[in-house]
N, C-alpha and C positions, 0 to 999 in steps of 0.2 A: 262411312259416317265421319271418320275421323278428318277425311277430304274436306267436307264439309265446313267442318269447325274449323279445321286450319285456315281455309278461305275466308270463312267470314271474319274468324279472329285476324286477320292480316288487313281485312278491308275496315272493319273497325279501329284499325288502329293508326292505317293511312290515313283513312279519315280525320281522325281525333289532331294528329300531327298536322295533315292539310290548311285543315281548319285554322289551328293556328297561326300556320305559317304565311298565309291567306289575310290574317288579320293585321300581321303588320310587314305588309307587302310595302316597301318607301313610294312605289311610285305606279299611277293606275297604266302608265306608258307600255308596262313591259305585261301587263297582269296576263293577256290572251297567248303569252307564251309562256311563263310559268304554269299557267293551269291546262297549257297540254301539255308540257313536263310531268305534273303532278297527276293529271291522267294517265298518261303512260304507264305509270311505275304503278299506280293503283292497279291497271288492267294487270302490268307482269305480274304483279304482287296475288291476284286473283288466280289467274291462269297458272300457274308454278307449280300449285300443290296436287292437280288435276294432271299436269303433264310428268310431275315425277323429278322435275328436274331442279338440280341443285343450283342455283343463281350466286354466282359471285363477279365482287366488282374488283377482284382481283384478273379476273381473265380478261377486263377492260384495259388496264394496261400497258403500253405499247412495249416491245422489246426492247432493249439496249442499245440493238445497231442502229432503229429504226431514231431514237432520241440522240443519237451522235453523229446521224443524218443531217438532224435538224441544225446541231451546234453548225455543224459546219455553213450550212445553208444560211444561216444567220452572220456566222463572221462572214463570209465572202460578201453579203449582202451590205454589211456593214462597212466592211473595207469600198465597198466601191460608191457606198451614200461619201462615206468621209473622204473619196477622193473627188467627187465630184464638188462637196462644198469647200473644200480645199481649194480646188484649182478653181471655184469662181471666185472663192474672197484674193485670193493672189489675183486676179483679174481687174479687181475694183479697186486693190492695191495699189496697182502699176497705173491705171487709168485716172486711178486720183492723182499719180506724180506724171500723168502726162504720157507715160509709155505703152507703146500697143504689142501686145503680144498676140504673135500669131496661132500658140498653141500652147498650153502650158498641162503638165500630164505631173503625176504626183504618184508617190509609192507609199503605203501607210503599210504598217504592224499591227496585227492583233496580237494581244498577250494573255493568255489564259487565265492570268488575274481581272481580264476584263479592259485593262488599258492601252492606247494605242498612239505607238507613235510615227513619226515623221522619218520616212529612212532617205527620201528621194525626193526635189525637185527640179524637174524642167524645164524651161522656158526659150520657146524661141522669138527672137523678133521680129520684127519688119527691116529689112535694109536702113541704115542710119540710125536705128535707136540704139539711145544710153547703155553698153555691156556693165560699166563698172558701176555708175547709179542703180541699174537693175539690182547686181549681183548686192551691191550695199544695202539696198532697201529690203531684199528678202534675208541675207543674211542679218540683218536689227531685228528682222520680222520672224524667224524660224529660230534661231538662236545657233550655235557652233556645232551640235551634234548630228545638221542636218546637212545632207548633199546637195550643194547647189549649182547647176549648170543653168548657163544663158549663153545662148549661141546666137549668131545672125542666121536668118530664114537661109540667105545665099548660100552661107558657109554649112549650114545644115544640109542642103541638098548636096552640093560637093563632094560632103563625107560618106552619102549615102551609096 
């Protein structure tokens, strides 16, 4: 009997909360997914006292390694978005002063304060473009703490 009451009292009171929660829903877009949310938990919330079993949203949880999985999966992720928009703005860079770059590749930092900086840039160019306008334009543009190499495409191969 006490199965019983426990069930009901748990669904009377998802209910009572539902309901609520239900009434000031922001927006009618998302309502047919909330309210299989809000079903579910009623069903567990039902079913729980019947099967015995102790529910907690602490074993939801995910481990520690499993969340420093993620960091990392995110910085790498991050590092290579900000090299990629890196090495196109130095593109449109050059392209606005007229110089064509045959490749330009970029090294960034993550910092575990969340900040990142500029440790490397690349740039190779086509046979005949400006080396020392290059190198002046990026250095104006990255500032003195960053590495900056520009090579000619030829002499790149050379050293390879």
């Amino acid at each position: 009997m006490d199965i019983f009451r426990g069930a009901a009292a748990s669904a009377c009171f998802l209910g009572i909360i539902f309901s609520a929660l239900s009434g000031i829903m922001p927006d009618e877009k998302f309502s047919k997914h909330i309210n299989m949310v809000f079903s579910l938990v009623m069903i567990l919330a039902v079913i729980t006292p019947f099967i015995g079993a102790d529910i907690s949203f602490d074993d939801f949880v995910p481990d520690e390694g499993i969340s420093s999985d993620y960091g990392e999966i995110y910085a790498k992720g991050l590092s290579e978005t900000v090299q990629s928009e890196l090495c196109g703005n130095i593109g449109a860079l050059l392209e606005e002063n007229g110089i064509t770059a045959v490749k330009i590749s970029a090294d960034v930092n993550n910092f575990s304060d969340g900040s990142i900086s500029i440790s490397k840039v690349t740039v190779n160019l086509s046979d005949g473009a400006e080396k020392d306008k290059t190198y002046k334009l990026l250095r104006d543009a990255l500032g003195e703490d960053t590495v900056v190499e520009v090579k000619n495409e030829r002499s790149a191969e050379n050293e390879s």
